[in-house]
MARDO-600241 format. One record per residue (C-alpha): residue in three letters; x, y negated, z negated. Coordinates in steps of 0.25 Angstrom, whole numbers, plus 5000, padded with zeros to 4 digits. Example, Ala and Ser with C-alpha at 12.3 -4.5 7.8 and 13.67 -1.06 7.14 Angstrom:
BEGIN
ALA504950184969SER505550044971
//
This chain:
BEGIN
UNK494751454736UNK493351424734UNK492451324738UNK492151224725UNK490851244717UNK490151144724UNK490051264734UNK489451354726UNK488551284721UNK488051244734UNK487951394741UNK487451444727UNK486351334725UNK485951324741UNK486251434750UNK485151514743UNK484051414746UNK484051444760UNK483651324765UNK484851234759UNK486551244761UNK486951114760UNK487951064770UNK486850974778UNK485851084777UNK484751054785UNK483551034773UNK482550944778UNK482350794779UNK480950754774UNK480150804762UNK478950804771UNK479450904782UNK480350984769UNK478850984763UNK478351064776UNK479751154775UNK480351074787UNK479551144799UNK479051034805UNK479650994817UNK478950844821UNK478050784814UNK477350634814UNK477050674799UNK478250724793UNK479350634791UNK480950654793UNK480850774803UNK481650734812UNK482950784803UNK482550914806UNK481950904820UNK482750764826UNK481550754836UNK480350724827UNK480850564823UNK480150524837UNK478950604834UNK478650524820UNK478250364824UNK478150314809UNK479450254805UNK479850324791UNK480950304782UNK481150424770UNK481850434757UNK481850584753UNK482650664741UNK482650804738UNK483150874725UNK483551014728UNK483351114719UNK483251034706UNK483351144696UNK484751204698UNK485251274686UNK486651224689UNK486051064688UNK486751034701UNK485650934712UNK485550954726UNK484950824731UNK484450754744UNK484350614750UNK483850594763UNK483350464771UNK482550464783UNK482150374795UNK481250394807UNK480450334818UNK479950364830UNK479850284842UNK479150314856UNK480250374862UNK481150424851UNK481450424837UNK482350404827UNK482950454813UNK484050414803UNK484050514790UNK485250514778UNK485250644768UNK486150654757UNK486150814751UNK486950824739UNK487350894727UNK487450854714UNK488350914699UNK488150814689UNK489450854684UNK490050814697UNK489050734704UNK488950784720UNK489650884725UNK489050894739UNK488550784746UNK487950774760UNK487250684769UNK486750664782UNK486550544790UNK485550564803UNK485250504814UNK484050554825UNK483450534836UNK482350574844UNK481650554857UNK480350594863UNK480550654877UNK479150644881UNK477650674873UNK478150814872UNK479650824867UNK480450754857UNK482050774856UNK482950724845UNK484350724840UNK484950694825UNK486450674822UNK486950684808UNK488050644801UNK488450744790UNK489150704779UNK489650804765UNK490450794753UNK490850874742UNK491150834728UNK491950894717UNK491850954705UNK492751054697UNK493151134706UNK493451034717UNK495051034713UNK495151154706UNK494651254717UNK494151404714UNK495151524719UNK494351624727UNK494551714711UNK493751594706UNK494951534701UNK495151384699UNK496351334707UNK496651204703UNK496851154717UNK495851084726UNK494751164733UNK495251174747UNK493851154753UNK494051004751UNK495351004758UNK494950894768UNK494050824758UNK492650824751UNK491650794763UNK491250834777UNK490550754788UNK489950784802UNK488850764812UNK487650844817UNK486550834827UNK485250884827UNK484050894839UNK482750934839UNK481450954849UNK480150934848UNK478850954856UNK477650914854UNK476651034858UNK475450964855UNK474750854847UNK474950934834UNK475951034838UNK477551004838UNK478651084842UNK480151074838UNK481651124839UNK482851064830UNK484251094830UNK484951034818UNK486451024816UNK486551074830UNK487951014830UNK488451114820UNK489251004812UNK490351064802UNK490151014789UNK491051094781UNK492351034774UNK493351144780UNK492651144793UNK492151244802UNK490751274793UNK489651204804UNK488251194800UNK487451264809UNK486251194816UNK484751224813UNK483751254824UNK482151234822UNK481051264827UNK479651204822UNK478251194825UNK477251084819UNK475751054818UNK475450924815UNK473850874814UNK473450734807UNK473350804793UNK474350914794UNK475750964798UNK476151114801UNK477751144804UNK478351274807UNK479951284808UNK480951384809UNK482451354807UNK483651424810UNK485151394805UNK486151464806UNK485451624804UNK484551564795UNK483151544798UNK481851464792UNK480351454795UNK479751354790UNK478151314789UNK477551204783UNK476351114781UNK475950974779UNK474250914774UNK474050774774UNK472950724768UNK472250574765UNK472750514779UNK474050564778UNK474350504764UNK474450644757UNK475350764763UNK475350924757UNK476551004762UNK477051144762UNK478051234769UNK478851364770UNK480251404774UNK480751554776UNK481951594782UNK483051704783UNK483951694770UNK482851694761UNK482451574765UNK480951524757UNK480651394754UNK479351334750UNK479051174752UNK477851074749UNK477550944747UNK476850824746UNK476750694753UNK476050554749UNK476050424758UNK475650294754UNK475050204763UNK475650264774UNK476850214772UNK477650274760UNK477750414759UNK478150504750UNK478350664750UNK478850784741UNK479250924744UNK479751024737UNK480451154743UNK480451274735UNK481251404740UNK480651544738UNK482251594737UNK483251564732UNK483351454720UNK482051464717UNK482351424702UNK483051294707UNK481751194708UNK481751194724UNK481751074731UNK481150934728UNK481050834739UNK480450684738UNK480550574749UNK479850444751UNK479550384765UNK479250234770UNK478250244784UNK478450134793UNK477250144801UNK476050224802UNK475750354812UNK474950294824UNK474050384834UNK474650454845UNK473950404858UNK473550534864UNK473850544880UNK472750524889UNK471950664891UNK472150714905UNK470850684913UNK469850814917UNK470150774930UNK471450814933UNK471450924925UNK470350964935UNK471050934946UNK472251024942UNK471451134940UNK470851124952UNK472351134959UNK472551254951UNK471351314955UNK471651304971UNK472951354968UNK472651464960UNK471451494972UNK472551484982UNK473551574973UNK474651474972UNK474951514959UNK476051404956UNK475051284959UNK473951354950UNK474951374939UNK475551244941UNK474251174941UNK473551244930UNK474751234920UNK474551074922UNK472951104918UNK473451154905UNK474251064902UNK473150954902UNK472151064896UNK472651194891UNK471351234887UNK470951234903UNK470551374906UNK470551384921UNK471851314919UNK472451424911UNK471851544918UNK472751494933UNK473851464924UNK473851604920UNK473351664932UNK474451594942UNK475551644933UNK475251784932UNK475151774947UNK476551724950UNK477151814938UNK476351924949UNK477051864961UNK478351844955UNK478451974947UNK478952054959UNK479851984962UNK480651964948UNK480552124947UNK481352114961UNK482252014955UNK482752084944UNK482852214951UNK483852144961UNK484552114948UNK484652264943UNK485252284956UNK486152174956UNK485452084965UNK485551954958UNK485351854968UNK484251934976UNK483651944960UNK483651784959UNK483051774971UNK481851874969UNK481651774955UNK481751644962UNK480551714970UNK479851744958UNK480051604951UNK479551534964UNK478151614962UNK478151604947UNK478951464943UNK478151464930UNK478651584925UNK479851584915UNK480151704916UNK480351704931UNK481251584929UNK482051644918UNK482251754930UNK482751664939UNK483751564930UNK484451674925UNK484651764940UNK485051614944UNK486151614932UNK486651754937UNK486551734952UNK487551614949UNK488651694944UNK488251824953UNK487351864963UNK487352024963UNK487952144956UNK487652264966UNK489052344962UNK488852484956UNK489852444944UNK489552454930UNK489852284927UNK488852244940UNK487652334933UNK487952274920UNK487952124926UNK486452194934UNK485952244921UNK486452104913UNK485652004923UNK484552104925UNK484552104908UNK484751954910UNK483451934918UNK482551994908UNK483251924896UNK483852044889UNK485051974883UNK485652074876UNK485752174889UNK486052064897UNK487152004886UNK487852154885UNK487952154900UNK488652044906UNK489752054892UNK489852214894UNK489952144910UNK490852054906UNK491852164897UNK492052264909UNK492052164919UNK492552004915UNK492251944927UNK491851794928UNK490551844934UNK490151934922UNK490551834913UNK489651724919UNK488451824917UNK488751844903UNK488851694900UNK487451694909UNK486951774899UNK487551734887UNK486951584889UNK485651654890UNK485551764878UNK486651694869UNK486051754857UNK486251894861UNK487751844867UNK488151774852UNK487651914845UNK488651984853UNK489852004845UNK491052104854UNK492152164850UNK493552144855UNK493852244864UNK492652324866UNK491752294878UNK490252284873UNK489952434876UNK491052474868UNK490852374858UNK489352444856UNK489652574856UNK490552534846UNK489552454837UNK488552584840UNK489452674834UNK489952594821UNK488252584819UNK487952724821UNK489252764810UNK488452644801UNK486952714805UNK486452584811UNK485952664823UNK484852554827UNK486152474830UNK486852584834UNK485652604845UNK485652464851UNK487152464854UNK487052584861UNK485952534870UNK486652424873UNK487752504877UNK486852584887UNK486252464892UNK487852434896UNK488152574901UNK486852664902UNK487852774903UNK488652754891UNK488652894885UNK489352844872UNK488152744869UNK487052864872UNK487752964863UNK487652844850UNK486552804854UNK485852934855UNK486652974840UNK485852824834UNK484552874839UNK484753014833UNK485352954820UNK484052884818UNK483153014821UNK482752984835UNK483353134840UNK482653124855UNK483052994857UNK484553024854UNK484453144860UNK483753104873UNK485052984873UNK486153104873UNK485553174883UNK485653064892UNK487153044888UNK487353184891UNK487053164905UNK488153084907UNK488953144898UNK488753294896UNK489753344889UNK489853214877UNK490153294866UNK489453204856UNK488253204862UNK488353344863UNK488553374849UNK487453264846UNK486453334852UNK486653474843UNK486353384829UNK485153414822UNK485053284814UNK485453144812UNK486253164801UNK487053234809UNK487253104819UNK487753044810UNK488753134804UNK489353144816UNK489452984818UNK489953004802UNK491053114809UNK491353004822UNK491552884810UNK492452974801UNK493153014815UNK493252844818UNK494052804806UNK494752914807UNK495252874823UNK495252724817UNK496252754805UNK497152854815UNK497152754825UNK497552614814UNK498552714806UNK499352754820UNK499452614823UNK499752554813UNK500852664809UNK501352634824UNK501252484825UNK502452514810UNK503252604818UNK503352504830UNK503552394821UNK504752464813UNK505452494828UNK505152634827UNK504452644841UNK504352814843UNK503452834830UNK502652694833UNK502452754849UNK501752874842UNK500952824833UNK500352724842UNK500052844852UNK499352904841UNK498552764839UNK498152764856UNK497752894856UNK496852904846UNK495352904853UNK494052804848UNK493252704852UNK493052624838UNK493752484840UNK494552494829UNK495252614837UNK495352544849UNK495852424843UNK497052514836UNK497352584850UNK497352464857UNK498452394847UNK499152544848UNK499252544862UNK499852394863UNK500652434851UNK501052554861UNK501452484872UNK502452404863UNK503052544858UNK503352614871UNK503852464876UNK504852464864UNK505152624867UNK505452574880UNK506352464878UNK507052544867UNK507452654877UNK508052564888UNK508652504878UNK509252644873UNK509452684887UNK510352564889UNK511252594875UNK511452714878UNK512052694892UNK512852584884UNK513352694874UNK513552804885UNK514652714892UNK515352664882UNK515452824875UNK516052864889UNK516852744890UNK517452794877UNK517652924878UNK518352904892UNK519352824884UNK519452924873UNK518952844861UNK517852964856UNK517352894845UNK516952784851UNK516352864862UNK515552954850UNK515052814845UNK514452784858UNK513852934862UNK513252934848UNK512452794851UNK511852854862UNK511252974854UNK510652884843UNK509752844855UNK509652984861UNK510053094852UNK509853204863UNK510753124875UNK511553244880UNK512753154885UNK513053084874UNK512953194865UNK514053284875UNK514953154873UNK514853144859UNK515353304860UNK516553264868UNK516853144859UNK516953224849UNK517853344855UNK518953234859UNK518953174845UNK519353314839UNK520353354851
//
């Protein structure tokens, strides 16, 4: 059955927008910030941020309490309203901040009053780590209800018929609640410039009446400038596979009391909105503000987005005491240390002492110049000795490795890079300390650190799970969970196939590309197979036909003969290098493809005909055709998975032909005895009944057919 037509109505009317799909979609709290489109991430100016980015209530220290309502899209032809309520509260004290917020989203049928309805309750908080950092933390309560209308107790079929029964989605009633959290960073760069991260509904709270439909958290990065007379955010947003970049403005004017706002969103889905608005406030106390958002796509036709709050200020902004400026003096002074220990060549000391001089000046010239100068001089120092490291690691040295790096961090502690090199030897030198065996698994576990080193994830990724396939032990396994912690991203993209190790598994995937002409995919999994096994002829011979199928004759051509000099008598290849033209490339993968469905449907149909036959007892003509079904030669995964269930299904027959014929054996030992046992006492017939038994089992057993001779011959003398 189908969802009521409340559902409709709400994918119809807002999945299109972009911006909006109900169940606690994230839209913004305060007309202000909606008037810059939502990208500013702190603010002493803008009002009710800190929904958005829960570490922004410390920041503002003028008390506000907000009313705001919002009208969605006001000119839907079907006359339904989509409304919003929202109350806010903030302050900000030394140390930390607070916040209490309410929504209510609903809409509204006038023949049926609301059909959905939902609110959240939030509570934040946020403190202030030191001049630099703020932290905070929201939790919401989430609270949803449906209503009903028509179609409520007479639910729609999937023909679209009514069925007079009650819509199943309601089963365990009309409304849904749960809890969420949201935190957020900022930092404050400068006097004007502000930096901030938020992740909202990080919790990923299921809010769906039959369960298991979890919202999925929005993460947010965002830039402001904020000057006495103006404000400047930048944001981009990401929730699940769905991004935004937002930009936006606000002008003040007349001490404050008149604001002009505008802003832009784009994203992927055909994401555009336009926002502006105005702001008014009255003896700096009451304020009021309007925006209205306007998208570029979607309903166009529908009246956009109107949205009106009014806000009671508590206080007034008071001016920031600026710290104390550093005296010339010491900055003097800290120059002068850098100075002797640059003269001295004590690198680290310059470094360190000229990197506190731009702290307190960065404008400082002589300061920067030994900053500069002292780093390229311990990158100089260390570089030999991080190019010893990692060539310890190609040969399988790892501890040796980790301590060349450890040498080069002590020269260059203020290189990342270097300390990248030594955490990750660190993680590695835990689990194992060398790999100097001439096996195939200890070069793969070489080439994955080496590839781990230098932060080539998807090499080093392949490795240690190709590692961990041919060789499970508990010490590969620790390398791949090393790795996956570092590159999770490339891991999760990952996706293998039961019963095919990752070389296979790309062969396979290079081969269904090359039949689909996707040879630029067909190309990277073949060079990700040779990264594996450099040797492998099988990925040189498709990766040499991609190359050619895309015109790049030389290229494929200088790839087969490389194969050809580990394999020189490889018929395809062969044969490959006396076409003339593409086309011809391809028709041979168009033969190989005919030739694969042919093997694939062979290899099902004898299965299948002898998985019947076994089934229905008759064990001879199942054992043959499942022969048939193991003998039939290909690598596709649907073959092998039909040969592997032919094999097991095999195995079963010949034990059943077994037992069958110890069983048979038996009888007719049985039947042998009692035919002599009778025809020694003269009864023949019973004795022919016997001897015949035996030649139901085996028509060509000599003895019984000689007896049943005899038995006769007595009978007619």
């Amino acid at each position: 059955m189908k969802k009521i037509v409340l559902l409709f109505i709400l994918s119809t009317l807002l999945c299109p927008l972009s911006s909006i799909y109900a169940d606690f979609e994230d839209l913004g709290w305060g007309v202000a910030g909606a008037g810059l489109s939502n990208s500013v991430c702190l603010s002493k100016k803008i009002p009710s941020i800190f929904a958005k980015n829960p570490s922004a209530s410390q920041f503002s220290k003028i008390p506000y309490l907000t009313a705001e309502y919002e009208n969605l899209y006001p000119s839907l032809t079907d006359g339904s309203k989509i409304q919003r309520n929202i109350f806010t509260y903030a302050q900000g004290f030394s140390k930390n901040g607070i916040g209490l917020g309410f929504e209510e989203f609903f809409l509204k049928v006038d023949e049926f009053g609301k059909i959905y309805d939902e609110k959240i309750f939030l509570l934040n908080y946020s403190r202030k780590l030191n001049e630099k950092n703020l932290v905070g933390l929201n939790l919401r309560y989430l609270f949803k209800k449906y209503g009903s209308d028509n179609y409520t107790f007479n639910a729609i079929d999937a023909s679209g018929k009514a069925t007079g029964e009650s819509d199943p989605l309601f089963a365990n009633g009309f409304s849904k609640e749960a809890y969420a959290f949201d935190v957020g960073y900022s930092r404050v760069l400068s006097d004007f410039w502000f930096f901030g991260l938020s992740a909202n509904y990080l919790s990923s709270p299921d809010v769906s009446l039959g369960g298991g439909d979890r919202k999925k958290p929005t993460f947010k990065i965002s830039v402001t400038l904020e000057t006495k007379r103006s404000t400047v955010g930048n944001s981009l947003e990401f929730n699940d596979g769905k991004f935004f970049l937002s930009s936006g403005f606000e002008k003040r004017f007349f001490s404050d009391a008149f604001k002009v706002r505008g802003g832009l969103s784009i994203g992927n889905y055909q994401m555009r909105n336009l926002s502006i608005g105005l702001g008014y406030v009255h003896l700096k106390k009451l304020a009021i503000d309007w925006a209205f958002i306007y998208p570029f796509s979607g309903l166009q036709s529908s009246g956009g987005r109107q949205r009106i709050s009014l806000s009671y200020l508590f206080g007034e902004e008071k001016e920031e005491v600026k710290p104390q400026e550093v005296s010339p003096s010491k900055i003097e002074e800290l120059l002068i240390k850098a100075n002797n220990a640059f003269n001295k060549q004590d690198w680290k000391e310059a470094f360190r002492f000229a990197r506190e001089v731009l702290s307190l000046d960065p404008s400082n010239s002589q300061a920067r110049k030994i900053y500069s100068v002292s780093f390229d001089k311990m990158s100089s120092l260390a570089k030999p000795f991080i190019e010893e490291g990692k060539e310890l690691t190609l040969k399988g040295k790892f501890s040796d490795a980790f301590k060349k790096f450890n040498s080069a961090f002590e020269i260059s502690p203020f290189d990342d890079d270097v300390k990248i090199l030594v955490e990750r030897m660190k993680k590695v030198t835990k689990v194992v300390s060398s790999s100097i065996k001439p096996t195939k698994p200890a070069w793969l576990l070489r080439k994955g650190v080496s590839a781990f080193l230098n932060s080539k994830g998807k090499i080093a990724i392949n490795c240690a799970i190709y590692l961990t396939q041919i060789e499970p032990s508990y010490i590969n396994r620790k390398i791949l969970e090393i790795f996956k912690a570092e590159f999770p991203e490339i891991y999760n993209k990952i996706q293998l196939i039961p019963g095919m190790n990752l070389v296979e598994q790309k062969l396979y995937i290079a081969l269904k590309n090359i039949y689909s002409a996707r040879y630029d995919i067909a190309i990277m999994e073949c060079q990700d197979v040779l990264e594996l096994e450099p040797e492998n002829v099988l990925a040189m011979t498709r990766l040499g036909s991609a190359y050619y199928a895309l015109g790049n004759r030389d290229k494929a051509i200088e790839i087969w003969k490389r194969a050809l000099e580990i394999d020189p008598n490889n018929k395809d290849i062969l044969d490959f290098l006396e076409i003339k033209t593409p086309d011809e490339i391809k028709n041979f993968y168009e033969k190989r493809k005919t030739e694969k469905q042919e093997r694939i449907k062979n290899v099902k149909d004898f299965y299948l005909k002898g998985y019947a036959a076994l089934r229905r007892g008759e064990l001879d003509e199942a054992r043959s055709y499942l022969k048939k079904a193991t003998s039939i030669k290909g690598e596709e995964s649907e073959v092998l998975q039909y040969k592997k269930k032919a094999q097991k299904l095999l195995a079963e027959c010949e034990a059943k032909i077994r037992q069958k014929q110890e069983k048979n054996k038996k009888l007719m030992k049985v039947y042998w005895v009692n035919g002599m046992s009778y025809y020694s006492r003269g009864e023949y017939k019973k004795a022919i009944l016997e001897f015949e038994k035996i030649l139901r089992i085996n028509p060509n057993h000599a003895p019984s057919k000689k007896m049943l001779k005899l038995c006769k011959e007595k009978i007619k003398k």
